[in-house]
matplotlib code that plots the C-alpha trace (Angstrom):
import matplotlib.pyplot as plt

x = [81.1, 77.8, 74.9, 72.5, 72.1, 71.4, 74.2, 72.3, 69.6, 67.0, 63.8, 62.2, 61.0, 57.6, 56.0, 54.7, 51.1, 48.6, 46.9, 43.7, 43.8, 45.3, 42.3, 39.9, 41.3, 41.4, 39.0, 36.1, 34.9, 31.5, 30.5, 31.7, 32.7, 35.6, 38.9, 41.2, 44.6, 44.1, 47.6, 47.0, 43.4, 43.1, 39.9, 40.5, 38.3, 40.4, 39.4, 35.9, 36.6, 39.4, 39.3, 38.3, 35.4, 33.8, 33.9, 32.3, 29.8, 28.5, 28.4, 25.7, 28.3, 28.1, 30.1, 27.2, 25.8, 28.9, 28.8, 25.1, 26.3, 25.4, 26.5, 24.1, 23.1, 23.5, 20.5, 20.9, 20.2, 23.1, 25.3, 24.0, 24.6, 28.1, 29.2, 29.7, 28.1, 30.2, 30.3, 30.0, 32.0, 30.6]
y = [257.3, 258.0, 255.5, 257.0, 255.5, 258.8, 257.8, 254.4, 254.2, 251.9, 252.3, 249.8, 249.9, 250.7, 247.5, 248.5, 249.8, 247.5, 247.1, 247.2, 243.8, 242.5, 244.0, 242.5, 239.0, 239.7, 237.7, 240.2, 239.7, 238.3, 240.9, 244.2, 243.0, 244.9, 243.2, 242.1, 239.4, 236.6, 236.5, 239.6, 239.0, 238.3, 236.1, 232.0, 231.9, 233.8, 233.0, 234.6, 237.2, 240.0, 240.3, 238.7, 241.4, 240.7, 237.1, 237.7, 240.5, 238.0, 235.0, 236.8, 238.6, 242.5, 245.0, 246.2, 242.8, 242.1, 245.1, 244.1, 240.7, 238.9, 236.3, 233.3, 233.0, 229.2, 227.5, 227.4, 223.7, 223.1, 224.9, 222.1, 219.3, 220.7, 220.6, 217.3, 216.3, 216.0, 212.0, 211.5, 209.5, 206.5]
z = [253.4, 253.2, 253.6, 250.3, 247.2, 245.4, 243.0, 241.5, 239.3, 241.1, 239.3, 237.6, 233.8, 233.8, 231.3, 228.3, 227.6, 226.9, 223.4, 222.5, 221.0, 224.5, 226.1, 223.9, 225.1, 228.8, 230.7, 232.1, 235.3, 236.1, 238.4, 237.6, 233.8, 234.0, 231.7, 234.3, 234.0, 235.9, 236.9, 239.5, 241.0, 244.3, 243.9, 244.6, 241.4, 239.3, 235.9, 237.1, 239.2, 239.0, 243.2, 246.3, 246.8, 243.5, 244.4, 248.0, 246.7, 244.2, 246.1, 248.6, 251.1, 251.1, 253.8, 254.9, 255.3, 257.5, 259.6, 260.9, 261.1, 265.1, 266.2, 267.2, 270.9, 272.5, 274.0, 277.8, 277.2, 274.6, 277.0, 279.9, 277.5, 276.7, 280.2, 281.7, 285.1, 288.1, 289.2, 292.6, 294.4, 296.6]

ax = plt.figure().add_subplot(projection="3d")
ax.plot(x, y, z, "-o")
ax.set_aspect("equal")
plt.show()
């Protein structure tokens, strides 16, 4: 018996094609205005952005902005006052 499902038909349905009316109604996005559904963005804000990069890019964040991105060296003194003091014992 062999292991293959060449025999069954597992593809799905593709859905049907979108209508221009259906496009016209389609939220667009406020960065790139491009109609997206809400239902398949990636964005938390979904009913204003159609991904999470839109929503970063226009919130101030960029890649390239990331990629040059340090981080913040501590004060020798903040380190000092993080550490606590040995007590000595009597």
């Amino acid at each position: 018996m062999s292991t293959m499902t060449e025999d069954r038909d597992e593809s799905m349905p593709l859905p049907p094609p979108a209508h221009i009316g259906d496009l016209e109604t389609m939220p667009r996005c406020k960065r790139c205005n491009l109609a997206y559904m809400p239902t398949k963005s990636s964005s938390a804000l979904r009913l204003t952005y159609c991904s999470f990069l839109c929503e970063l890019g226009d919130l101030g964040f960029s890649m390239a902005g990331l990629e040059h991105m340090e981080r913040a060296k501590k004060d020798d003194e903040a380190e000092s006052e993080a550490e606590p003091t040995p007590v000595a014992a009597e």
